[in-house]
C-alpha positions as CSV (number, residue, x, y, z in Angstrom):
1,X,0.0,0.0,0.0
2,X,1.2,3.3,-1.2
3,X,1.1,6.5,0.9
4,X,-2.4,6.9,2.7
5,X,-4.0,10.5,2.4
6,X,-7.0,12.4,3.9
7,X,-8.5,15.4,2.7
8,X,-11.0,17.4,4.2
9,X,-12.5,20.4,2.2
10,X,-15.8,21.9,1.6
11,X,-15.4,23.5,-1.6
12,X,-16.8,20.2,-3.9
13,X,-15.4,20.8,-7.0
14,X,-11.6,21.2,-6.0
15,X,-12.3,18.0,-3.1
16,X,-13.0,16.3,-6.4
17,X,-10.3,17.3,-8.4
18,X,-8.1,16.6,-5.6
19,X,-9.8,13.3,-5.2
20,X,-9.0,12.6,-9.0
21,X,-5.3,13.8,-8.7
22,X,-4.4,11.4,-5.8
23,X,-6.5,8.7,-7.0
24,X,-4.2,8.5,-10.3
25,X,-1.1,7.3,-9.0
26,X,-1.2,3.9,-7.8
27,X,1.3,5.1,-5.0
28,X,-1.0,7.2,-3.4
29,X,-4.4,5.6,-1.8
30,X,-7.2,7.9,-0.2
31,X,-8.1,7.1,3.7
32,X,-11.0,9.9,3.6
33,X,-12.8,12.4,2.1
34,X,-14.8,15.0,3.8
35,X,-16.4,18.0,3.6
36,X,-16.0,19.6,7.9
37,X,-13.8,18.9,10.6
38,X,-16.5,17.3,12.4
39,X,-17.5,14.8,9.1
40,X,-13.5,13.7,9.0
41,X,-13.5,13.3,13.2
42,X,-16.6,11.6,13.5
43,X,-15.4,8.9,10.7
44,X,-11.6,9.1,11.1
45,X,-9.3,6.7,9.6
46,X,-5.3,6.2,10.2
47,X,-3.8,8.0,7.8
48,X,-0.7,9.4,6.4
49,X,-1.1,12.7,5.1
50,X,-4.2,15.2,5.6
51,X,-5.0,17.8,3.2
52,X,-6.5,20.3,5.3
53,X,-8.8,23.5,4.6
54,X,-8.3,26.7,6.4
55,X,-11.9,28.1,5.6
56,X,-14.4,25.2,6.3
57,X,-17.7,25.4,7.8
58,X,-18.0,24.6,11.9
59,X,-14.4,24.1,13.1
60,X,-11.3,25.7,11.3
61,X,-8.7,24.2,9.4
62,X,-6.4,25.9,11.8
63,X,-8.3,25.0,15.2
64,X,-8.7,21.4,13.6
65,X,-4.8,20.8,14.1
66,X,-4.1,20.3,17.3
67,X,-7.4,18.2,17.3
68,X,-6.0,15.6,14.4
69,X,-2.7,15.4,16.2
70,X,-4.1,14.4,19.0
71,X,-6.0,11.3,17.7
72,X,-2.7,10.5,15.3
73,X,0.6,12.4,17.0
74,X,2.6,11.1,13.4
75,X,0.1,11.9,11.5
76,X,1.4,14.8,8.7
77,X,-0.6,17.9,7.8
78,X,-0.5,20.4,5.1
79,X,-3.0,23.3,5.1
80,X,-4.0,23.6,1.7
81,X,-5.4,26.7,1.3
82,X,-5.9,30.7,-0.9
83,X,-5.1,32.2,2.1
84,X,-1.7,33.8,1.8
85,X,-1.2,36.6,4.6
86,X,1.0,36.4,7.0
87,X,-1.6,35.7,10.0
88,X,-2.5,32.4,8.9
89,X,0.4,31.1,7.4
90,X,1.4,31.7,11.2
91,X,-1.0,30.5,13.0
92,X,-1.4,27.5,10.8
93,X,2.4,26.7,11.6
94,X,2.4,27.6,15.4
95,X,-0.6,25.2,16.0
96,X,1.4,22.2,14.5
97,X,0.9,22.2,10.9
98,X,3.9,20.6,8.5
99,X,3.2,22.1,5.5
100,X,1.3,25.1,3.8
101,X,0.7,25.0,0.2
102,X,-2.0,27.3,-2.0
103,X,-4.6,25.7,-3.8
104,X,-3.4,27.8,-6.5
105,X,-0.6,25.5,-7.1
106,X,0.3,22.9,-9.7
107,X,-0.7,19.4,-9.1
108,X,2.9,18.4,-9.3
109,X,3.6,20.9,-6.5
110,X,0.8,19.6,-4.3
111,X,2.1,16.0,-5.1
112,X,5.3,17.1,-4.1
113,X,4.2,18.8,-1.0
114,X,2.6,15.1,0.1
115,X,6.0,13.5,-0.6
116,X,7.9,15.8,1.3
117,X,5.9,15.8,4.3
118,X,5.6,12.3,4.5
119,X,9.8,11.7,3.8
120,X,10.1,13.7,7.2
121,X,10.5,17.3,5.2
122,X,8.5,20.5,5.1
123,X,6.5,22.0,2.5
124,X,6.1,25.3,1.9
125,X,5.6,27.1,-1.6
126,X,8.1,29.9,-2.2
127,X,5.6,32.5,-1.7
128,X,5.1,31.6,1.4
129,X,8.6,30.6,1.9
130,X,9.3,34.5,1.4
131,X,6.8,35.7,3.7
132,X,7.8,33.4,6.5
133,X,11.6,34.9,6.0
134,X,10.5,38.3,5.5
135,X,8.2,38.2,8.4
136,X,11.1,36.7,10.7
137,X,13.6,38.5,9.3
138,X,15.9,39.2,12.1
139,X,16.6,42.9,13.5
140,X,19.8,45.1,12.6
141,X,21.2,44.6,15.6
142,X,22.1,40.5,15.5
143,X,21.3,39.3,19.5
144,X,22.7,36.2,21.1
145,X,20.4,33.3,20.6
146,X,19.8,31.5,24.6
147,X,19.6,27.9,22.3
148,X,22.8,25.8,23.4
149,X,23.4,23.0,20.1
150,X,26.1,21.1,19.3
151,X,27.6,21.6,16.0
152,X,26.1,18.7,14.5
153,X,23.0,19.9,15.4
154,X,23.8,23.0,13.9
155,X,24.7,21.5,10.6
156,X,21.8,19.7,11.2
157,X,19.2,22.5,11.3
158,X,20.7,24.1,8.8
159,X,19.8,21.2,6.7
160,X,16.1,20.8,7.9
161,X,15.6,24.6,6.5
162,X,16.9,23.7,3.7
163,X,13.8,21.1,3.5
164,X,16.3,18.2,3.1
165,X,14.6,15.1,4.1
166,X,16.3,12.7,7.1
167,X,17.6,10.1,4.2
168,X,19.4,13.0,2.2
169,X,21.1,14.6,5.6
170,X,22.4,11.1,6.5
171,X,23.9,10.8,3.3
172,X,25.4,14.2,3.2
173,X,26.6,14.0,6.6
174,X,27.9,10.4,6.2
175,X,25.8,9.4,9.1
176,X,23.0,6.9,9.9
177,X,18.9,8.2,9.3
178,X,19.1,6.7,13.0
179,X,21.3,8.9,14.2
180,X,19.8,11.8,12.1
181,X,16.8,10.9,13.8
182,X,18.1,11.2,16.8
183,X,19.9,14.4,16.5
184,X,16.5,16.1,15.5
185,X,14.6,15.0,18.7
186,X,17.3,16.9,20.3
187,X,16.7,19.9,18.1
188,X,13.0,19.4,18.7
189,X,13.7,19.2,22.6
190,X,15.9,21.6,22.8
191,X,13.8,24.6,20.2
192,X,10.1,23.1,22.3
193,X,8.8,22.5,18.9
194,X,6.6,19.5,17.4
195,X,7.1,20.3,13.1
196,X,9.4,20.7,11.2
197,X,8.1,23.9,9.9
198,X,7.9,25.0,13.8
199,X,11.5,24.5,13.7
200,X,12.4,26.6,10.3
201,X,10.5,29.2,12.7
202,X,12.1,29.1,15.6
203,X,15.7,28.5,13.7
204,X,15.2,32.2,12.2
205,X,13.3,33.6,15.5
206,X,16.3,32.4,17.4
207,X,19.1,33.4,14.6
208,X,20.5,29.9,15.0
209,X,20.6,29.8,10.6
């Protein structure tokens, strides 16, 4: 079985475009489509992957987040979305989401979105890419970051902004994905994050890339 995705969007006509895209690649296989929060909670499936809405009726995509985590901590989400100010792109990320990409982009790009979520990576389309570093751009005046990491956490972080998935820093750094693994959860420990994109965040905040 290929990659297992959920999507949960009200507008009907892109749900079933989406539904089409995903459903033509035999490595992809659909774990639920719905149309609310509360449709996709009250009929929730393991999944790998949820596309999720910003603007749906009842519950938020954003508010849905910690929600979805919380029945599948591993699970992956990207808010898929025509919402591109800064506020929700924010939000979106501080309440655990792992990618945000707008529905404005190209099936290849949402595709590839899925597959870097899912590979441990984050996904953000260079619009939004820009506003994140824009918005976190750090002051003239460079302070001290309070973060303590080693230098191979350093390197490592560095790596995860980049978007490199776990596989591809292991094999740059000539080091096990174990090991990568493990160096992350420090990261994540040490920064008190839970994404990925949470750390590209915090990395910038902090002035630790």
């Amino acid at each position: 079985m290929g990659i297992s995705i959920g999507i949960v969007e009200d507008h009907s006509e892109f749900r079933q475009s989406l539904v089409y895209l995903i459903s033509s690649f035999s490595e992809y296989a659909l774990s639920g489509v719905h149309g609310s929060v509360e449709e996709a909670l009250a009929n929730y499936s393991k999944t790998d992957v949820l596309l999720l809405d910003i603007n749906l009726p009842g519950l938020s995509g954003i508010e849905a987040i910690p929600i979805f985590k919380q029945h599948q901590p591993e699970l992956k989400i990207i808010m898929l979305t025509i919402f591109e100010d800064d506020q929700h792109i924010f939000e979106a990320i501080q309440n655990g989401a792992d990618g945000y990409i707008l529905k404005k982009s190209s099936p290849h790009k949402i595709l590839d979105a899925i597959q870097q979520v899912y590979e441990g990576g984050g996904a953000l389309t260079p619009i939004v890419a820009k506003q994140v570093m824009e918005f976190l751009k750090p002051p003239a005046t460079k302070r001290e970051s309070k973060v303590m990491l080693t230098q191979r956490e350093k390197e490592i972080l560095v790596l995860i902004t980049d978007g490199m998935t776990n596989e591809a820093m292991a094999e740059q750094l000539f080091i096990s994905p174990q090991t990568v693994r493990n160096h992350i959860k420090n990261i994540y420990d040490k920064l008190q994050v839970h994404s990925r994109a949470q750390v590209v965040v915090k990395a910038i905040k902090e002035n630790l890339v």
